[in-house]
C-alpha positions as CSV (number, residue, x, y, z in Angstrom):
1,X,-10.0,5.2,-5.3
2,X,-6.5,5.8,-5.4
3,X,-4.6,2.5,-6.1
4,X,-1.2,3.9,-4.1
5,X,-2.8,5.3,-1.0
6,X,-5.1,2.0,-0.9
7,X,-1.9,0.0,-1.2
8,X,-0.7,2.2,1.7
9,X,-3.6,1.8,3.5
10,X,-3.6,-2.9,3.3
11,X,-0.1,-2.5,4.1
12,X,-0.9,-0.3,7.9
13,X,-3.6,-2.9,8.6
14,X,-1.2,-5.6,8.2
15,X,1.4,-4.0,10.3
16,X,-1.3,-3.8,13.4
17,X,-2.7,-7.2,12.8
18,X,1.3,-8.3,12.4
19,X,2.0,-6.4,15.9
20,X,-1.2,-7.9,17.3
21,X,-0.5,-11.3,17.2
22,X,3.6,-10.5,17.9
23,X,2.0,-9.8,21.2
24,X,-0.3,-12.5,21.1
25,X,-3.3,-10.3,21.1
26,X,-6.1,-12.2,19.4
27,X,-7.4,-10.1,16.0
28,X,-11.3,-10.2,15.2
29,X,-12.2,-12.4,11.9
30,X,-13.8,-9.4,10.8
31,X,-10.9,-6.9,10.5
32,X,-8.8,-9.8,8.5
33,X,-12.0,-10.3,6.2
34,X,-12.0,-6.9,5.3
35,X,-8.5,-6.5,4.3
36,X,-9.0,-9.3,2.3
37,X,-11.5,-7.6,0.6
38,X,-9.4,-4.8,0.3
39,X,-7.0,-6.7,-1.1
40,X,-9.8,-7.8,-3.5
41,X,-10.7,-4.9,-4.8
42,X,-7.5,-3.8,-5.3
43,X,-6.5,-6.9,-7.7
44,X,-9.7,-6.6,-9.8
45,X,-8.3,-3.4,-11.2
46,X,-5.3,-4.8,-12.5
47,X,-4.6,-5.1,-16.6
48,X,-3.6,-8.5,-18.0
49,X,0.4,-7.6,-17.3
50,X,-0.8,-8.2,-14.0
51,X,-0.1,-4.8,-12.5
52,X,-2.3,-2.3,-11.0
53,X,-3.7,0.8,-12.9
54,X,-2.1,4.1,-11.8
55,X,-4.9,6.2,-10.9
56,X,-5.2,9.3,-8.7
57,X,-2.2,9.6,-6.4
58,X,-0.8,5.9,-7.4
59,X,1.1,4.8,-10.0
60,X,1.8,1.4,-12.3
61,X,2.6,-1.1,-9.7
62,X,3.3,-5.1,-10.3
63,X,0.6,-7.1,-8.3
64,X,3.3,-9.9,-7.6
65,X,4.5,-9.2,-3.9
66,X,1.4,-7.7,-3.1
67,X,-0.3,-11.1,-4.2
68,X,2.5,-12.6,-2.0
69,X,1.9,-11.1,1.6
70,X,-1.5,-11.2,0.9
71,X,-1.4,-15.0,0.6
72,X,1.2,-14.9,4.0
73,X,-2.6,-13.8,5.7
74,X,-5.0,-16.0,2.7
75,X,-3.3,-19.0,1.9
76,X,-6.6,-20.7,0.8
77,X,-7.9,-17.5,-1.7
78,X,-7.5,-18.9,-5.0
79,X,-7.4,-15.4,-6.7
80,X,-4.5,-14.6,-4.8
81,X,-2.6,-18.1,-5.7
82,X,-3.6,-17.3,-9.3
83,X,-1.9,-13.8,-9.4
84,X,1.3,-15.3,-7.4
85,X,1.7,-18.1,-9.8
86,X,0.9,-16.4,-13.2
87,X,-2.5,-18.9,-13.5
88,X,-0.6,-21.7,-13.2
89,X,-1.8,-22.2,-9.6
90,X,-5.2,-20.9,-8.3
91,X,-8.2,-19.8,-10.1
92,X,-9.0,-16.5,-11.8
93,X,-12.4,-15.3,-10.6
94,X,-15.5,-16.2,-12.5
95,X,-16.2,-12.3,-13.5
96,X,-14.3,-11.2,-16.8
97,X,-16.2,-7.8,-16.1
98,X,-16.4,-5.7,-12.9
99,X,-17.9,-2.5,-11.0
100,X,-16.8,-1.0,-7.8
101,X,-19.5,1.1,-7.8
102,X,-18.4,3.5,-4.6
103,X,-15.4,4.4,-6.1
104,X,-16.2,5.1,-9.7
105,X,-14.4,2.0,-11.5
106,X,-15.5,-0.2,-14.7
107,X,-13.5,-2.7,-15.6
108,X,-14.8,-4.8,-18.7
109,X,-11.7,-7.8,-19.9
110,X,-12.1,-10.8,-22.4
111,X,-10.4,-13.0,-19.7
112,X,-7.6,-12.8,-17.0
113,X,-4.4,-14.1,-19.7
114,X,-1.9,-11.7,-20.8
115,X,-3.4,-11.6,-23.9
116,X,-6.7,-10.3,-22.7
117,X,-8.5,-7.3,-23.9
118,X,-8.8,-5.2,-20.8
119,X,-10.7,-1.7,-20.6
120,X,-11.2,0.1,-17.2
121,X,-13.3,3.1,-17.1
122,X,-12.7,5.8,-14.1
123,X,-15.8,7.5,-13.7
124,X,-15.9,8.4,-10.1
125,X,-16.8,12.2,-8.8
126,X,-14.1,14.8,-9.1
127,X,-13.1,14.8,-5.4
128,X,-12.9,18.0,-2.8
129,X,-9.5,19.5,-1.7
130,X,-6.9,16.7,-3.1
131,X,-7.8,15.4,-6.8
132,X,-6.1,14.6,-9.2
133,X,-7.6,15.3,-13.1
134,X,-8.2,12.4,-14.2
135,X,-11.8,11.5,-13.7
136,X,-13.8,10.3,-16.8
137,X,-10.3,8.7,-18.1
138,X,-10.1,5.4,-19.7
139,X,-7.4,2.8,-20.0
140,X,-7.0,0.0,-23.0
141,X,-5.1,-3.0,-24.0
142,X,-4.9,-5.5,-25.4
143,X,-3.1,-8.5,-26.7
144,X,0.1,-7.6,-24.0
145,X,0.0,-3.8,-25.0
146,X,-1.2,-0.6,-23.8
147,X,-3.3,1.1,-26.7
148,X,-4.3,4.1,-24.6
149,X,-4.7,5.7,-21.3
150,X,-3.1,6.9,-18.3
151,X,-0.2,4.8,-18.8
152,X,3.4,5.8,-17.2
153,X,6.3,6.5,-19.7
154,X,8.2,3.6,-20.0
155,X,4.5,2.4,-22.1
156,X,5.6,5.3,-24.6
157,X,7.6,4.3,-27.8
158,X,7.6,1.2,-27.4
């Protein structure tokens, strides 16, 4: 899983469903269920700072407005109310530790606060035609820093 082109991908589902009902064309319970899920999945693989791992093709990206439109569809997801608000609003899931299984991804955190010790694993297949290197990889932090991994520059020194 590539968190950018997944990004990409909620965001084109939106845009038909947001067409749809511009034209009030009535949009089936199942598509909107599985973009929440989409949206789901995509949330459980972000760090404590509350942004999403850059792996594959995407890069470091802040939850925030993500957790924003998604609430614009999911007003009653609590996840989704906890990311917009910081926890203040919401709940965080009952899982500290996760698998997405399909796509490779182990994510294993003391709890959801910025202070958490968060470790995702990437252990998905090496893909065919366009991959990117950095299967087997593993992020860390902990306590509101990065300690290793595929973290983006502004992470370095400091």
């Amino acid at each position: 899983l590539t968190t950018g082109y997944h990004l990409v991908s909620i965001k084109e589902y939106l845009n038909v469903v947001d067409l749809c009902r511009a034209f009030e064309l009535e949009v089936d319970e199942r598509i909107l269920a599985r973009i929440q899920q989409m949206y789901e999945a995509e949330f459980r693989l972000m760090g404590p700072d509350l942004e999403c791992l850059g792996l594959n093709d995407g890069s470091y990206t802040p939850m925030l407005n993500y957790a924003k439109r998604a609430l614009k569809y999911f007003p009653e997801n609590p996840f989704f109310k906890a990311i917009e608000t910081e926890g203040k609003e919401g709940a965080w899931p009952a899982f500290n530790s996760d698998v997405l299984p399909y796509v490779g991804h182990c994510m294993m955190r003391t709890g959801w606060d910025k202070d958490a010790i968060f470790a995702h694993f990437d252990s998905a297949y090496y893909g065919w035609g366009h991959a990117h290197e950095d299967k087997l990889s593993f992020n860390l932090s902990a306590y509101g820093k990065p300690c290793t991994g595929l973290y983006p520059p502004r992470h370095q020194n400091g």
